[in-house]
Backbone and ligand atoms as CSV (ligand in chain L), in Angstrom:
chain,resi,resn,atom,element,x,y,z
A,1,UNK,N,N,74.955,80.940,137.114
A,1,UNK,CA,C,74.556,80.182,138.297
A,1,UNK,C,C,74.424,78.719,137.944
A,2,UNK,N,N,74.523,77.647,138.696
A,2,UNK,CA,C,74.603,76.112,138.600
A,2,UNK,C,C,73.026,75.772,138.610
A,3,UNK,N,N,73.032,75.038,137.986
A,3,UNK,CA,C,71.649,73.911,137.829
A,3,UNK,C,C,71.007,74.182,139.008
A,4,UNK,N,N,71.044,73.783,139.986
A,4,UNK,CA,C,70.443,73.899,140.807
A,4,UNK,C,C,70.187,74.915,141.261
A,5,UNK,N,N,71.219,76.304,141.423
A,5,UNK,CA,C,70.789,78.081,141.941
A,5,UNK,C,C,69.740,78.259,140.832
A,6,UNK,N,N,69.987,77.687,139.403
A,6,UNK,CA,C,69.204,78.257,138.610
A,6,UNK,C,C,67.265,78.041,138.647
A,7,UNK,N,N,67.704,76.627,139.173
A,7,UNK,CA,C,65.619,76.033,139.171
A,7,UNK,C,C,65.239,76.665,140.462
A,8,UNK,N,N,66.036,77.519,141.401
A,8,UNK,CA,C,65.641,78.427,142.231
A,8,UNK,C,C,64.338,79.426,141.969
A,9,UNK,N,N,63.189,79.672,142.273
A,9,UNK,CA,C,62.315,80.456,141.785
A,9,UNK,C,C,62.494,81.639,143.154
A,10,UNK,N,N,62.110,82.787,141.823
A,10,UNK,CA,C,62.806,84.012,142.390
A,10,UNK,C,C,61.011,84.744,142.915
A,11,UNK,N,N,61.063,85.393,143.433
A,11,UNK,CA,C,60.000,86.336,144.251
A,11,UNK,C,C,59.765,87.107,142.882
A,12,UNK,N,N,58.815,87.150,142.379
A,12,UNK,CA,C,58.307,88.388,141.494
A,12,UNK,C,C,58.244,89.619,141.847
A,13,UNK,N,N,59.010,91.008,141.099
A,13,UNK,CA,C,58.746,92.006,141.063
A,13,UNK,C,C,57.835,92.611,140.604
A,14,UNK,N,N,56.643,93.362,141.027
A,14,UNK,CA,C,55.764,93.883,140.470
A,14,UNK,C,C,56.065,94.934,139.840
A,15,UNK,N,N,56.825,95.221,138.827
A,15,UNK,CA,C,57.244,96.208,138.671
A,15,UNK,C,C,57.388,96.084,137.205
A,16,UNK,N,N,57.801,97.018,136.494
A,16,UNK,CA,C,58.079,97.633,134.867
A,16,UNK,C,C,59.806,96.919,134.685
A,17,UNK,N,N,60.258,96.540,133.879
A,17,UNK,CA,C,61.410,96.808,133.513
A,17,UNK,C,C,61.705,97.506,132.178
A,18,UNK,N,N,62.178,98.464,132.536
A,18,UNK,CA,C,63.154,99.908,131.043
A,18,UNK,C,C,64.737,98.969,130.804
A,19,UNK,N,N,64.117,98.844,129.786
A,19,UNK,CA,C,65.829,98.573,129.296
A,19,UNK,C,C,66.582,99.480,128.624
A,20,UNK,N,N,66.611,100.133,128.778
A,20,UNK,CA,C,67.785,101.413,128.672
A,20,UNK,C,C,68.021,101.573,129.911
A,21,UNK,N,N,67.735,101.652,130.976
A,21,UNK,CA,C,67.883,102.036,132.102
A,21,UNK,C,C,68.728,100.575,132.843
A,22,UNK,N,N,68.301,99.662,132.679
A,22,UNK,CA,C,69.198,98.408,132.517
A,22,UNK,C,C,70.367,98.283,132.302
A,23,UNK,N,N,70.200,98.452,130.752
A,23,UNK,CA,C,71.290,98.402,129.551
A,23,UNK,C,C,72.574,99.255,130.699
A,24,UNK,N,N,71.667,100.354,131.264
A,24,UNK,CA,C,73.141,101.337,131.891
A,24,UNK,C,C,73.377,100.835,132.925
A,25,UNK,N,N,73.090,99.900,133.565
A,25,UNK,CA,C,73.716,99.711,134.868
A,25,UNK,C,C,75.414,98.605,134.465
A,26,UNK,N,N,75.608,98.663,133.462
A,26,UNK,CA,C,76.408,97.203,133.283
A,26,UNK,C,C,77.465,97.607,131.810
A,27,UNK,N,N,78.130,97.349,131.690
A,27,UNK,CA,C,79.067,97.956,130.238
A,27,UNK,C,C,79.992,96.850,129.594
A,28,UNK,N,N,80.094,95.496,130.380
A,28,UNK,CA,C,81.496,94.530,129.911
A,28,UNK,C,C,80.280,93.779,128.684
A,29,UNK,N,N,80.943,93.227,127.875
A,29,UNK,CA,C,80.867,92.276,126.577
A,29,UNK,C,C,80.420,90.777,126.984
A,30,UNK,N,N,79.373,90.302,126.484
A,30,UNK,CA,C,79.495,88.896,126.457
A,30,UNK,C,C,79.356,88.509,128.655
A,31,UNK,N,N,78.752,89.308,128.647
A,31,UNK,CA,C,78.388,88.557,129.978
A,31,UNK,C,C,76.802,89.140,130.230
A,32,UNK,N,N,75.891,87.888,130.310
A,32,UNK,CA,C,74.475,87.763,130.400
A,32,UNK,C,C,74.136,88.558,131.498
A,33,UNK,N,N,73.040,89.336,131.641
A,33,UNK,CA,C,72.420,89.872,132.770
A,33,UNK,C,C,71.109,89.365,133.008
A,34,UNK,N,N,70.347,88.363,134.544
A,34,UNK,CA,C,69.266,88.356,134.418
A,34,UNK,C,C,68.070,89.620,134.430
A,35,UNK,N,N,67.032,89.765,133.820
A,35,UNK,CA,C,66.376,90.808,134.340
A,35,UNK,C,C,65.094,89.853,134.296
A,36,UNK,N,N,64.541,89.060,134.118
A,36,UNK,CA,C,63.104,88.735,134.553
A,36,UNK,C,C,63.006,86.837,133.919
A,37,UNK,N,N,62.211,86.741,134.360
A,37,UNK,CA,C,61.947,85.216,134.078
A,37,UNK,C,C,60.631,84.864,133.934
A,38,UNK,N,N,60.239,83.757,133.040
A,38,UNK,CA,C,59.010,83.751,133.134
A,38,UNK,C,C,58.905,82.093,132.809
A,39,UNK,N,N,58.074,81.084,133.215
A,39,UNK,CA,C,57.828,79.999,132.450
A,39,UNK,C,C,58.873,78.945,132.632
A,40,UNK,N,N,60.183,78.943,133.348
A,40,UNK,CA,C,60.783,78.572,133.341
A,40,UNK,C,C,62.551,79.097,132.004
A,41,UNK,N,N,62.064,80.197,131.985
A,41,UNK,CA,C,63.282,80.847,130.946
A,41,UNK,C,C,63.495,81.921,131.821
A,42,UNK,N,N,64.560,82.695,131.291
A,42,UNK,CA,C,65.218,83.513,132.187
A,42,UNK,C,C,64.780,85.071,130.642
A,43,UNK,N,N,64.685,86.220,130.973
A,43,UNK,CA,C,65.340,87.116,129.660
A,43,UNK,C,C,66.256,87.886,130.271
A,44,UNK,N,N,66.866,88.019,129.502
A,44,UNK,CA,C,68.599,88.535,129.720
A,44,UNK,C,C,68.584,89.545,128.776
A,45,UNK,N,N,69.860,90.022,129.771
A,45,UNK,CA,C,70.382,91.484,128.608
A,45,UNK,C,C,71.720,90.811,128.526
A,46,UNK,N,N,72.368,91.534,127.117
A,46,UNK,CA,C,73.595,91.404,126.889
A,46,UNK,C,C,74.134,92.452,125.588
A,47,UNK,N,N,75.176,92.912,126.369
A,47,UNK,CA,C,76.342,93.686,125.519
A,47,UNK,C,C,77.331,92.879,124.542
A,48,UNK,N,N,77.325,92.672,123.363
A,48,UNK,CA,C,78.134,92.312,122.608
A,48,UNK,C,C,79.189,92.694,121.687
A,49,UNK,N,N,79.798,92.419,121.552
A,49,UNK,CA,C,81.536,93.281,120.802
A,49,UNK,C,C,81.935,92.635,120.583
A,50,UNK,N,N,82.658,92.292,118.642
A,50,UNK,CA,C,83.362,91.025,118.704
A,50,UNK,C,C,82.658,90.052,118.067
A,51,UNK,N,N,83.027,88.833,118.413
A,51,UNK,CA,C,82.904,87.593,117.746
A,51,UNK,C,C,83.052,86.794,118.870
A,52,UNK,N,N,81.853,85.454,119.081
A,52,UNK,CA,C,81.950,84.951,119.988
A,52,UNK,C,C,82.181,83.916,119.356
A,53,UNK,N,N,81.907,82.559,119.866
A,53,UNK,CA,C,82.669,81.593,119.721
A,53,UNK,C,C,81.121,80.018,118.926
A,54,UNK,N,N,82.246,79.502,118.772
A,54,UNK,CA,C,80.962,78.503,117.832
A,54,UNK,C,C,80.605,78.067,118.781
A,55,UNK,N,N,78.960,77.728,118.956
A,55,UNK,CA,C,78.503,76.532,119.969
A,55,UNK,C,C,76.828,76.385,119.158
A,56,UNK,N,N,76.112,75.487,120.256
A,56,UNK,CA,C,75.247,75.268,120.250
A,56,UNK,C,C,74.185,74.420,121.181
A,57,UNK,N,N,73.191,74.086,121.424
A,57,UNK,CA,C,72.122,74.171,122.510
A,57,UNK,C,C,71.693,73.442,122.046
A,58,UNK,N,N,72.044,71.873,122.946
A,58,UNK,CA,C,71.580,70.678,122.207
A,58,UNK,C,C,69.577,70.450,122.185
A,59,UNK,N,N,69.348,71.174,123.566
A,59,UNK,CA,C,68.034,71.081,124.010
A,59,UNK,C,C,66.891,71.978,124.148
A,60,UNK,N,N,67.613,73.692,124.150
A,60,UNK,CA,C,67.203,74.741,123.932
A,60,UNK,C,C,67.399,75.761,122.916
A,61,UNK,N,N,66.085,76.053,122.557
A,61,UNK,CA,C,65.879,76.990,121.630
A,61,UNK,C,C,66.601,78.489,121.942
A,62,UNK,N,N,66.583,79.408,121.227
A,62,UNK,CA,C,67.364,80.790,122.098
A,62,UNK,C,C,66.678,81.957,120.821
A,63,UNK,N,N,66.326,83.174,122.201
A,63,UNK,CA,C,65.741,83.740,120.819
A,63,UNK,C,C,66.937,85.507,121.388
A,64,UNK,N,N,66.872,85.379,120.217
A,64,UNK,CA,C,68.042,86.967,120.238
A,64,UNK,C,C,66.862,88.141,119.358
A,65,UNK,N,N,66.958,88.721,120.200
A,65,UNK,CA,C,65.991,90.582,120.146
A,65,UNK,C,C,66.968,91.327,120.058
A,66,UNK,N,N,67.556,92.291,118.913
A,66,UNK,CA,C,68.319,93.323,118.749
A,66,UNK,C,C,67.540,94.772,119.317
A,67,UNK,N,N,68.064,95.566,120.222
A,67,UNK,CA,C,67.793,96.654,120.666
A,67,UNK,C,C,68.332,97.996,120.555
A,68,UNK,N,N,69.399,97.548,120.235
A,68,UNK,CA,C,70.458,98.551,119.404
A,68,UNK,C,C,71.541,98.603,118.955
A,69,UNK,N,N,71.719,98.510,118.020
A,69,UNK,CA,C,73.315,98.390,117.068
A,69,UNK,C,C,72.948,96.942,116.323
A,70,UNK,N,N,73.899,96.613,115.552
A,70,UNK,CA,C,73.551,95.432,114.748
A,70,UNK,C,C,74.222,94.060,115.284
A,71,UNK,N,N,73.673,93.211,115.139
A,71,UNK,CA,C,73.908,92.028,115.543
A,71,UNK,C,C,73.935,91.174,114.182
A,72,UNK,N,N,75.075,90.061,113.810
A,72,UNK,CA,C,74.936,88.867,112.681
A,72,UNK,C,C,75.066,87.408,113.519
A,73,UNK,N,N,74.148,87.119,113.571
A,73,UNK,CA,C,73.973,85.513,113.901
A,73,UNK,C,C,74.545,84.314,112.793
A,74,UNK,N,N,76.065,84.077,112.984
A,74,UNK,CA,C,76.421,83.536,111.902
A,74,UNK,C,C,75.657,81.912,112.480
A,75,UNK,N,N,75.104,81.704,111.188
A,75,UNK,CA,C,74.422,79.848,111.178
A,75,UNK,C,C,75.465,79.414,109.787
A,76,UNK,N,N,75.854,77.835,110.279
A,76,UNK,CA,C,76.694,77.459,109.299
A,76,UNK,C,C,76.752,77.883,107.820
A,77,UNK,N,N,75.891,77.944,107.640
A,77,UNK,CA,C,75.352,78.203,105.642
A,77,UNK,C,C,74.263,79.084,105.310
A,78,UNK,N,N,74.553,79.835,106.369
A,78,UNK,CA,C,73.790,81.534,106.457
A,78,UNK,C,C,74.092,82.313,107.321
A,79,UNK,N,N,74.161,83.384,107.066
A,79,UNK,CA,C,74.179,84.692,108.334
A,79,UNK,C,C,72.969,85.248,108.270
A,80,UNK,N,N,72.409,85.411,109.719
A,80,UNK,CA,C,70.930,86.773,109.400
A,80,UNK,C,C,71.500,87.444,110.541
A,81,UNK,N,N,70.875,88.663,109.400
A,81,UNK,CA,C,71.597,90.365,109.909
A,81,UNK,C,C,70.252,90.798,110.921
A,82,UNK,N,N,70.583,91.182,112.149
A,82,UNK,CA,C,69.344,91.546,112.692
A,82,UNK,C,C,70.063,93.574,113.026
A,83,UNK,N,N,69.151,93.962,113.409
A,83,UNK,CA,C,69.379,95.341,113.285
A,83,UNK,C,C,68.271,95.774,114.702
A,84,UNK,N,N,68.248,96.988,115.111
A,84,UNK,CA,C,66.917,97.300,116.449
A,84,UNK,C,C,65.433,97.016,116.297
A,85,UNK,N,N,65.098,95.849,116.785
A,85,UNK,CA,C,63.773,95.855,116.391
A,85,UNK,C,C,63.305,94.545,115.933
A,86,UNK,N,N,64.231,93.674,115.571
A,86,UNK,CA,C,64.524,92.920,115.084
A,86,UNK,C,C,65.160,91.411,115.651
A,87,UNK,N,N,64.347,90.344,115.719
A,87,UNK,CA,C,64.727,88.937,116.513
A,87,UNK,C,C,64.793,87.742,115.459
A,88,UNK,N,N,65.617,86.774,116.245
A,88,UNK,CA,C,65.866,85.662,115.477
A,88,UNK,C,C,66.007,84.680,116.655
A,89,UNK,N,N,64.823,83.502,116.452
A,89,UNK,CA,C,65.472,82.266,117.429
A,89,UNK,C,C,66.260,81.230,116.679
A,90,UNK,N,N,67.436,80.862,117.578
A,90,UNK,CA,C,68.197,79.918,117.098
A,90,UNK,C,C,67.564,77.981,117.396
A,91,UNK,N,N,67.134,77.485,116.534
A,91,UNK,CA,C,66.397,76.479,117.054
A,91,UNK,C,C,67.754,75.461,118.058
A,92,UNK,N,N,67.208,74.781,118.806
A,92,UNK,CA,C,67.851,73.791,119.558
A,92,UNK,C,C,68.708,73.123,118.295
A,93,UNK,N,N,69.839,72.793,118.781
A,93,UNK,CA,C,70.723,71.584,118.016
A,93,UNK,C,C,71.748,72.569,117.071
A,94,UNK,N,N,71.452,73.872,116.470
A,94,UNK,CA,C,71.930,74.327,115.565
A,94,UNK,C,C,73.558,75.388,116.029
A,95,UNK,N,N,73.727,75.201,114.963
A,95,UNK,CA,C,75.587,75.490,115.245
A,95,UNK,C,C,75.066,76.972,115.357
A,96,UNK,N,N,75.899,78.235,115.960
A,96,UNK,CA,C,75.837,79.701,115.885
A,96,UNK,C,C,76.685,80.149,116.484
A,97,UNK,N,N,76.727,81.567,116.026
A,97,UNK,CA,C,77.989,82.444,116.643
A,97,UNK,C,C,77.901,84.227,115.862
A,98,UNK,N,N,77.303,84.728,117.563
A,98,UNK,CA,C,77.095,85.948,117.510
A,98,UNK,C,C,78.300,86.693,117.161
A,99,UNK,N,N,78.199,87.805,115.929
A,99,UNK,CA,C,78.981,88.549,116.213
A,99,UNK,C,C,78.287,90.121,115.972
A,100,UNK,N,N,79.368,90.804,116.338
A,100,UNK,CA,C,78.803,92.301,116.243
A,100,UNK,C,C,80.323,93.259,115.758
A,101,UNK,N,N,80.195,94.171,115.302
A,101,UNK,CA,C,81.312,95.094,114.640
A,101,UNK,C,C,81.715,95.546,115.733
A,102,UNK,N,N,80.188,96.222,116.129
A,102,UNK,CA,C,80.064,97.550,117.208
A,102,UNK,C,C,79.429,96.747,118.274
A,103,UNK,N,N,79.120,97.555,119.488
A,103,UNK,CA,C,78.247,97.220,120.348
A,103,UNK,C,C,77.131,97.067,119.929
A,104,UNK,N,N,76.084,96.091,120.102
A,104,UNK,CA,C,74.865,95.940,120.109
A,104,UNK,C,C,74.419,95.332,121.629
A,105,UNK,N,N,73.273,96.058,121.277
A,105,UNK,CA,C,72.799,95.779,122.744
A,105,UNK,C,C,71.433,94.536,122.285
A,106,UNK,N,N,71.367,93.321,123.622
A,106,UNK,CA,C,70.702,92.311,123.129
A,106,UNK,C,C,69.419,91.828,124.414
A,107,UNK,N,N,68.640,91.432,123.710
A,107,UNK,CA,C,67.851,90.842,124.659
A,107,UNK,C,C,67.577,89.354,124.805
A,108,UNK,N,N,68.038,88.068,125.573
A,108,UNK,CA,C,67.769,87.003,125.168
A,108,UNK,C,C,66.665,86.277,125.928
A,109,UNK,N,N,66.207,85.676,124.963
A,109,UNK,CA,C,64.941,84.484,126.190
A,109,UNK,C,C,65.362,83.362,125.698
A,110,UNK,N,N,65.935,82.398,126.998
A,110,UNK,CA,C,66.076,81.327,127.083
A,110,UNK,C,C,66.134,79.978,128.401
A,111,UNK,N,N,65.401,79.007,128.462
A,111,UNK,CA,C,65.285,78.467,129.185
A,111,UNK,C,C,66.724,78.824,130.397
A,112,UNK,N,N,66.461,78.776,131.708
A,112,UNK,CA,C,67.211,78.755,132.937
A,112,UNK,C,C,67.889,77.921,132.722
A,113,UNK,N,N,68.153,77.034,132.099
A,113,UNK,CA,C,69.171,76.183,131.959
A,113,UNK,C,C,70.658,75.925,131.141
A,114,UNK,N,N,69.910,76.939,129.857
A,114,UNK,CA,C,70.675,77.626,128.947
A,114,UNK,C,C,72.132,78.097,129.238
A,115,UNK,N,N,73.515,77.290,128.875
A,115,UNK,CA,C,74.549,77.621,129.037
A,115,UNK,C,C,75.074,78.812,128.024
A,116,UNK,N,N,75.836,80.197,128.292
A,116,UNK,CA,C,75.907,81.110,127.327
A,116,UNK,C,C,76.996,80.104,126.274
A,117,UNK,N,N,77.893,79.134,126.392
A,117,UNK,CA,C,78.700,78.672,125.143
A,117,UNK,C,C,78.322,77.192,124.803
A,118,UNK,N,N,77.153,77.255,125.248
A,118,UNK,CA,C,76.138,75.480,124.405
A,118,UNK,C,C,77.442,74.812,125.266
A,119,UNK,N,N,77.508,73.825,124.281
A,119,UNK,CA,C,78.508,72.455,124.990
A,119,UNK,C,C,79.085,72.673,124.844
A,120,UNK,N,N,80.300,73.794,124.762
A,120,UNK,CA,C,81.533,74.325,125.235
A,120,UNK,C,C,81.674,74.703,126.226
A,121,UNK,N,N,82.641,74.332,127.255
A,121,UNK,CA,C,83.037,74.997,128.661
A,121,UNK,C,C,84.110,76.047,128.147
A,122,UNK,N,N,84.746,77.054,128.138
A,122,UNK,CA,C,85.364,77.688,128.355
A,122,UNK,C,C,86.017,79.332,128.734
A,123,UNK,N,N,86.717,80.350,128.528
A,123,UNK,CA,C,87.352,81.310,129.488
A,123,UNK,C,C,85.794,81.919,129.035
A,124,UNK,N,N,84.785,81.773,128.064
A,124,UNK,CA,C,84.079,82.670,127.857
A,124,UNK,C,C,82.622,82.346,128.376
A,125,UNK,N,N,82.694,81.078,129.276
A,125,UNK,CA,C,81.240,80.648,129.734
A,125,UNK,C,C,80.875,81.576,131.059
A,126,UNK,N,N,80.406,81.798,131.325
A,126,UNK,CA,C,79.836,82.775,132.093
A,126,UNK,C,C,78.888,81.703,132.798
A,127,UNK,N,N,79.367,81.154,134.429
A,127,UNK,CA,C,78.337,80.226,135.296
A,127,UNK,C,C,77.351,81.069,136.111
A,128,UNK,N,N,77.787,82.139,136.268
A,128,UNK,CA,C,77.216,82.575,137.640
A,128,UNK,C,C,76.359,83.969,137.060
A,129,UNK,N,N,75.569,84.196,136.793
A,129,UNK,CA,C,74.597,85.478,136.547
A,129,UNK,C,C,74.032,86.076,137.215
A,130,UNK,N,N,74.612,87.670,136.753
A,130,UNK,CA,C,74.117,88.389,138.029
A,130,UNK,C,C,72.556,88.992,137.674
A,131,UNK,N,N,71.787,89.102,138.615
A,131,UNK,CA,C,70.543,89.661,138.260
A,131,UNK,C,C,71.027,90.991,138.556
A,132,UNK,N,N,69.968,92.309,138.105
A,132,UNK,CA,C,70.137,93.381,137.482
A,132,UNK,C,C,68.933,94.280,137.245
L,1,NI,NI,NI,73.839,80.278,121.946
């Protein structure tokens, strides 16, 4: 969604969210799902497969929660291996690039403003997010 759909404030659900039950409504790679917001951040689900692409978040921090299957957060002059259970925030400014063998399933919190390919536009930016 654009800058502006995004500073949209949404009606609160009083309600629980199950992420497994989530996780199943949705199956494609690399495309963010909203499920709740808080503070001005959004948390998202996401399916990953693959190797995504280098970027980075000149202004926002990003924190990645592994939920199932393994996830490697390549950082220029390190990789950390996260596994279920297991989070890593990427600080603002820093180069990264998720990859995964297998599917891993992800949870992200990051400001509403948060583009999924940092200051890269391209076939893999994802503008428009569907809530879920
Ligand atoms: Ni990122």
């Amino acid at each position: 969604m654009g800058m502006s759909e995004a500073r949209k404030s949404h009606r609160p659900k009083l309600e629980r969210v199950n992420l497994s039950e989530k996780f199943d409504l949705f199956d494609y790679y690399w495309s963010p799902k909203i499920v709740g917001e808080l503070n001005g951040s959004y948390v998202k689900l996401v399916k990953l497969k693959g190797e995504f692409v280098w970027h980075k978040h000149a202004k926002e921090d990003e924190l990645f929660l592994v939920t199932k299957g393994k996830l490697t957060v390549k950082l220029r002059h390190k990789d950390i291996r996260l596994g279920p259970g297991e989070f890593f925030v990427v600080p603002r400014g820093v180069e990264h690039k998720p990859v995964a063998q297998r599917e891993a399933q992800v949870v992200l919190i990051e400001r509403k403003t948060t583009r999924n390919t940092g200051q890269i536009r391209n076939e893999r930016t994802v503008q428009n997010l569907e809530r879920i």
